[in-house]
C-alpha positions as CSV (number, residue, x, y, z in Angstrom):
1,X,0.0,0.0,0.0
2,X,2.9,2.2,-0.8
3,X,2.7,4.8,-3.0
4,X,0.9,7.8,-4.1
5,X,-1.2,7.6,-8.4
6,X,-3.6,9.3,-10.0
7,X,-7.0,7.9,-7.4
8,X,-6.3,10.3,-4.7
9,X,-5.3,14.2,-5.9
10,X,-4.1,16.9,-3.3
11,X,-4.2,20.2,-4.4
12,X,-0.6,20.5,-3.8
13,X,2.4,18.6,-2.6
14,X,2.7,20.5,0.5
15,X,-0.7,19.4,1.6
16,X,-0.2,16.0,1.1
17,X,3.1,15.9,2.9
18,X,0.9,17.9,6.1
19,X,-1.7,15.1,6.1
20,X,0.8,12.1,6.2
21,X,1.7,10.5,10.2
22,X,4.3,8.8,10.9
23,X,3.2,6.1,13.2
24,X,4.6,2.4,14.7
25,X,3.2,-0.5,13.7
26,X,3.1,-4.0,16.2
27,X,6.4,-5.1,15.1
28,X,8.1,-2.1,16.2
29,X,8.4,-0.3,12.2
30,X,7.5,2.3,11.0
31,X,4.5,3.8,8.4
32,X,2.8,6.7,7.1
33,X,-0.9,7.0,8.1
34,X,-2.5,9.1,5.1
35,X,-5.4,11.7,6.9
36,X,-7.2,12.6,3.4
37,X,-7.4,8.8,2.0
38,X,-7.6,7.3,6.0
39,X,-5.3,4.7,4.7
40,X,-2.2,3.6,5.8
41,X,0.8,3.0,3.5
42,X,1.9,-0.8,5.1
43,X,-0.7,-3.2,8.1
44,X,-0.4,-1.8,11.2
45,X,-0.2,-5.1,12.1
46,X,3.7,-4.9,11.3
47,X,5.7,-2.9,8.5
48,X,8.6,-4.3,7.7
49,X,6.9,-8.3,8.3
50,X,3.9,-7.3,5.4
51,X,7.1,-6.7,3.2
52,X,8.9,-9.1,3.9
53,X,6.2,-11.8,3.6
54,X,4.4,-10.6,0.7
55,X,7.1,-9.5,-1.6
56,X,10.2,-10.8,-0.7
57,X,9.3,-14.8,0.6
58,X,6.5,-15.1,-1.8
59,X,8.1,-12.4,-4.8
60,X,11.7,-12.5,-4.9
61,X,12.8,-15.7,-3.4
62,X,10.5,-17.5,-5.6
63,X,12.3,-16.2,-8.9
64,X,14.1,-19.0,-10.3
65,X,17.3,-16.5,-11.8
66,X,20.9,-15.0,-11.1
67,X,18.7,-11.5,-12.8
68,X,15.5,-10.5,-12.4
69,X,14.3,-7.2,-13.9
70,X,11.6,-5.6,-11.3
71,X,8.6,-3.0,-11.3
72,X,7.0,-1.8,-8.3
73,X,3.8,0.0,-8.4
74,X,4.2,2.2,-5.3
75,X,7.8,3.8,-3.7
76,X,6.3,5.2,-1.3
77,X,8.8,4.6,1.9
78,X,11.2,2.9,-0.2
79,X,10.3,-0.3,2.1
80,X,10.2,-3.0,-0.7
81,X,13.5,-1.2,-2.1
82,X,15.2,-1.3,0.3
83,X,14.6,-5.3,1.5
84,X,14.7,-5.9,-1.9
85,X,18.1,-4.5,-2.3
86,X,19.4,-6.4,1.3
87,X,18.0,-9.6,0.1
88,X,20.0,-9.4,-3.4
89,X,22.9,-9.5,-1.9
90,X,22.4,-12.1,0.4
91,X,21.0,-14.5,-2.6
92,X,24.2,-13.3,-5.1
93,X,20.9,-11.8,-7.2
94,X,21.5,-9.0,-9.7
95,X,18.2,-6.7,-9.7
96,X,17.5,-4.0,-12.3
97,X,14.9,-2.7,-10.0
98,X,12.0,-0.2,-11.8
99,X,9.8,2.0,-9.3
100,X,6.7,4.4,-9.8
101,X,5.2,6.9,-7.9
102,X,3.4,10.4,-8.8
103,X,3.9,12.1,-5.3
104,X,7.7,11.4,-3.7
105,X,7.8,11.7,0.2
106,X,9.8,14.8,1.5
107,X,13.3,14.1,2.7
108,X,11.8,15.4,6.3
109,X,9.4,12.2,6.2
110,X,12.5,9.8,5.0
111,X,14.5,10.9,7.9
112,X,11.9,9.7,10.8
113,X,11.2,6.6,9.1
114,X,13.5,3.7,11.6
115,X,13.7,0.8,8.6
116,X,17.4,0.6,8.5
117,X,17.2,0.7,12.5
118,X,15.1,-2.3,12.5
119,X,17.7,-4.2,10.5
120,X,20.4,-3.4,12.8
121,X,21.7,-0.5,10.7
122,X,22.5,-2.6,8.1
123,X,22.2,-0.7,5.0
124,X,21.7,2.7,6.1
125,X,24.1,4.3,3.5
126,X,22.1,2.2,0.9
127,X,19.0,3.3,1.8
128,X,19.7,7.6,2.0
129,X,21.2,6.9,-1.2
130,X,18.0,5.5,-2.9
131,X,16.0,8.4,-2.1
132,X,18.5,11.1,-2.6
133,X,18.5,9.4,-6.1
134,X,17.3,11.5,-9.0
135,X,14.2,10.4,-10.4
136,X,14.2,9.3,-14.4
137,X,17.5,7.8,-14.3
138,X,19.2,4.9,-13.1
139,X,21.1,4.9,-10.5
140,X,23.6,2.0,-8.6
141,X,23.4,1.4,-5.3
142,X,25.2,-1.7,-4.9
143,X,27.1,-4.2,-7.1
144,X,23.7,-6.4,-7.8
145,X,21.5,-3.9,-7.6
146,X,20.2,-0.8,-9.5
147,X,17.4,1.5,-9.2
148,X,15.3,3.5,-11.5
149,X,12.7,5.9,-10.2
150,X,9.6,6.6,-12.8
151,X,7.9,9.7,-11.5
152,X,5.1,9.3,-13.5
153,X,1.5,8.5,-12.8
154,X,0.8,4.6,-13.2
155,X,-2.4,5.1,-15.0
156,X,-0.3,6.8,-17.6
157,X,2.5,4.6,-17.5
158,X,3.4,2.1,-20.9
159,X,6.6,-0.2,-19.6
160,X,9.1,-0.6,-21.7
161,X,10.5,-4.6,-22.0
162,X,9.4,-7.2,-19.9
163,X,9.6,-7.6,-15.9
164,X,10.7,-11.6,-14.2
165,X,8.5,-9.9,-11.6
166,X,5.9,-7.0,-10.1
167,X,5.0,-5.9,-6.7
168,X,2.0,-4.3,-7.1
169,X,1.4,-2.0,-3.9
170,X,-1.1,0.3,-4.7
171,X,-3.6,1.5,-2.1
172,X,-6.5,-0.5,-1.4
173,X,-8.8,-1.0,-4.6
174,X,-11.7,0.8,-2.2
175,X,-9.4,3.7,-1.8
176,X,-7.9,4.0,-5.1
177,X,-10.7,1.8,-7.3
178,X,-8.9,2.7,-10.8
179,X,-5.3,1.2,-10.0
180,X,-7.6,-1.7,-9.8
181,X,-9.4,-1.8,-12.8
182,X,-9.0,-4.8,-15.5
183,X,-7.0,-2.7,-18.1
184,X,-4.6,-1.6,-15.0
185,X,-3.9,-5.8,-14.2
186,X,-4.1,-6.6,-18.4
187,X,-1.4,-4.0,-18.6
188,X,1.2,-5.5,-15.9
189,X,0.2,-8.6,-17.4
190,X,1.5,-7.7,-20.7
191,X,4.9,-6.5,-19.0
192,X,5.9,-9.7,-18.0
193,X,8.1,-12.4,-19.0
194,X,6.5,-15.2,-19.8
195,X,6.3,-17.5,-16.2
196,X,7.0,-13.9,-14.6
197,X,5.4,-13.3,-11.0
198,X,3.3,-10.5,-9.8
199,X,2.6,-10.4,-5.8
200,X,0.3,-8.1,-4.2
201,X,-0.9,-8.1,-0.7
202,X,-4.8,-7.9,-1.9
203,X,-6.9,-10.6,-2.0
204,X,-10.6,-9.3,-2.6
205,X,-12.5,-12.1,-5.2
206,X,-12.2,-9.3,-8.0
207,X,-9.0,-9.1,-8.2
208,X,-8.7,-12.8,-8.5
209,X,-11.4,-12.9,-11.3
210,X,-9.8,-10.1,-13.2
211,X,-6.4,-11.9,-13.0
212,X,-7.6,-15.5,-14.2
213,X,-9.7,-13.8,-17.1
214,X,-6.8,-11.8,-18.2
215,X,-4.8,-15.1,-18.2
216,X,-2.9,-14.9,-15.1
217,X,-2.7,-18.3,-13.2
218,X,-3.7,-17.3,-9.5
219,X,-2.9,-18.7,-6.4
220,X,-4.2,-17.5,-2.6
221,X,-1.8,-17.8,-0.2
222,X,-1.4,-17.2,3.6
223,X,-1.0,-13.3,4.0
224,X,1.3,-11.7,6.7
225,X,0.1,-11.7,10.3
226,X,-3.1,-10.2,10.7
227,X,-4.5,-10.3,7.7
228,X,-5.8,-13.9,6.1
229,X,-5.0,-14.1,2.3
230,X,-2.7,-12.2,-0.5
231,X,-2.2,-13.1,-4.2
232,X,0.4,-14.0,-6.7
233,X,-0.3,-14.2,-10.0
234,X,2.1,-15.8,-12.8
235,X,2.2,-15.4,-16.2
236,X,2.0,-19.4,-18.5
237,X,5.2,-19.6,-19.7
C-alpha cells in the first residue's frame, strides 16, 4: 500500500506531505498514516513483516534466476527497495529494480522513518542513497543492484520490455478503485516475462477474477500476520 497515483489528488504537494503520520506498527516499524485517504501505507499489524512476507518470501525468493528485472507499483517509503536490495545481496541476485510513484515523500518524512534501525543499521548508506536518487535515471546502489525511479502516474504509464517480476502495492482497490481496474492488471500482465510473477498483498475475489480472465494463473496464499490471504499471479510460460 505504498505509493501515491492518480486515485487520490491533493491540491498541492505540501498538503499531502501535512496530512501524512508517521506512526509504529506491532512489530516495532515504522508507516505513514494518510489523513485525506484514511489509509495507511503498510498493516499496522507490522511494516517491515507485510514486506517481507508478501514480496520478498512469496516475490523475490520465488524467482528462479541469477537476474530479475523488477517493477514496483508504489515507492512510497522505499520499504520493498530497500529489503529488496538487502535480500539481493544475500541470494548473489542481480536486480534492475523499476519503481513508480506520482507524489515522492519529502526528505523530512524519510528521515523519521527507523527501517534501516530495524535491521540493525545494516544498510543505512544504501537506503539515503536511494532516495536522494534523482528520479528518471538509473542509479547503482550496490554491485547487484540498481534502481530506476519513474515519476510518473501509473495510469499513464506504458513499460518498456518485460519484468521476471511485479510488486504491485497500490492503495487499497476501495481507496484507489482505478489502479484496480481490468486494463490496469491486463497492462502488468503484458509487462511480464513469460512465467513472470506479480505479488500483491490484496486478495478481494475481483482481483482474482480479473487476473484468471486476463490469463494470469492465480494462487491464494497465507497473508502476513493479521491479515488472512494475499495473491500472486504468474504469467504461462
Amino acid at each position: 500500500m505504498e505509493g501515491f497515483q492518480a486515485a487520490w489528488q491533493p491540491n498541492n504537494m505540501n498538503m499531502k506531505q501535512q496530512e501524512l503520520k508517521v506512526e509504529l506498527t506491532a512489530d516495532g516499524s515504522h508507516t505513514l498514516y494518510l489523513q485525506g485517504l484514511e489509509e495507511y501505507y503498510h498493516s499496522w499489524h507490522g511494516a517491515v513483516q507485510e514486506s517481507r512476507h508478501v514480496f520478498i518470501d512469496q516475490g523475490l525468493k520465488q524467482v528462479k534466476a541469477g537476474e530479475v528485472r523488477l517493477l514496483e507499483v508504489g515507492f512510497g517509503t522505499g520499504l520493498n527497495a530497500y529489503l529488496t536490495c538487502m535480500e539481493a545481496e544475500s541470494m548473489d541476485l542481480k536486480v534492475d529494480y523499476d519503481t513508480i510513484d506520482l507524489y515522492p515523500l519529502s526528505g523530512g518524512i524519510i528521515r523519521k522513518l527507523n527501517y534501516t534501525q530495524q535491521m540493525g543499521g545494516k544498510g543505512a548508506g544504501i537506503f539515503k542513497k536511494m532516495h536522494r536518487a534523482g528520479w528518471n535515471r538509473q542509479t547503482t546502489l550496490t554491485p547487484s543492484f540498481t534502481i530506476y525511479k519513474i515519476l510518473e502516474d501509473f495510469l499513464k504509464f506504458h513499460p518498456e520490455g518485460r519484468y521476471r517480476l511485479i510488486y504491485f502495492d497500490a492503495f487499497a482497490p476501495e481507496k484507489q478503485p482505478a489502479m484496480w481496474q481490468e486494463d490496469q492488471l491486463k497492462k502488468m500482465f503484458d509487462a511480464l516475462e513469460p512465467g513472470g510473477i506479480l505479488v500483491t498483498y490484496c486478495a478481494k475475489g475481483k482481483v482474482k477474477r480479473m487476473l484468471r480472465g486476463i490469463g494470469c494463473q492465480v494462487e491464494t496464499l497465507a497473508g502476513p500476520p493479521g491479515k488472512r490471504e494475499m495473491i500472486r499471479a504468474l504469467r504461462p510460460e
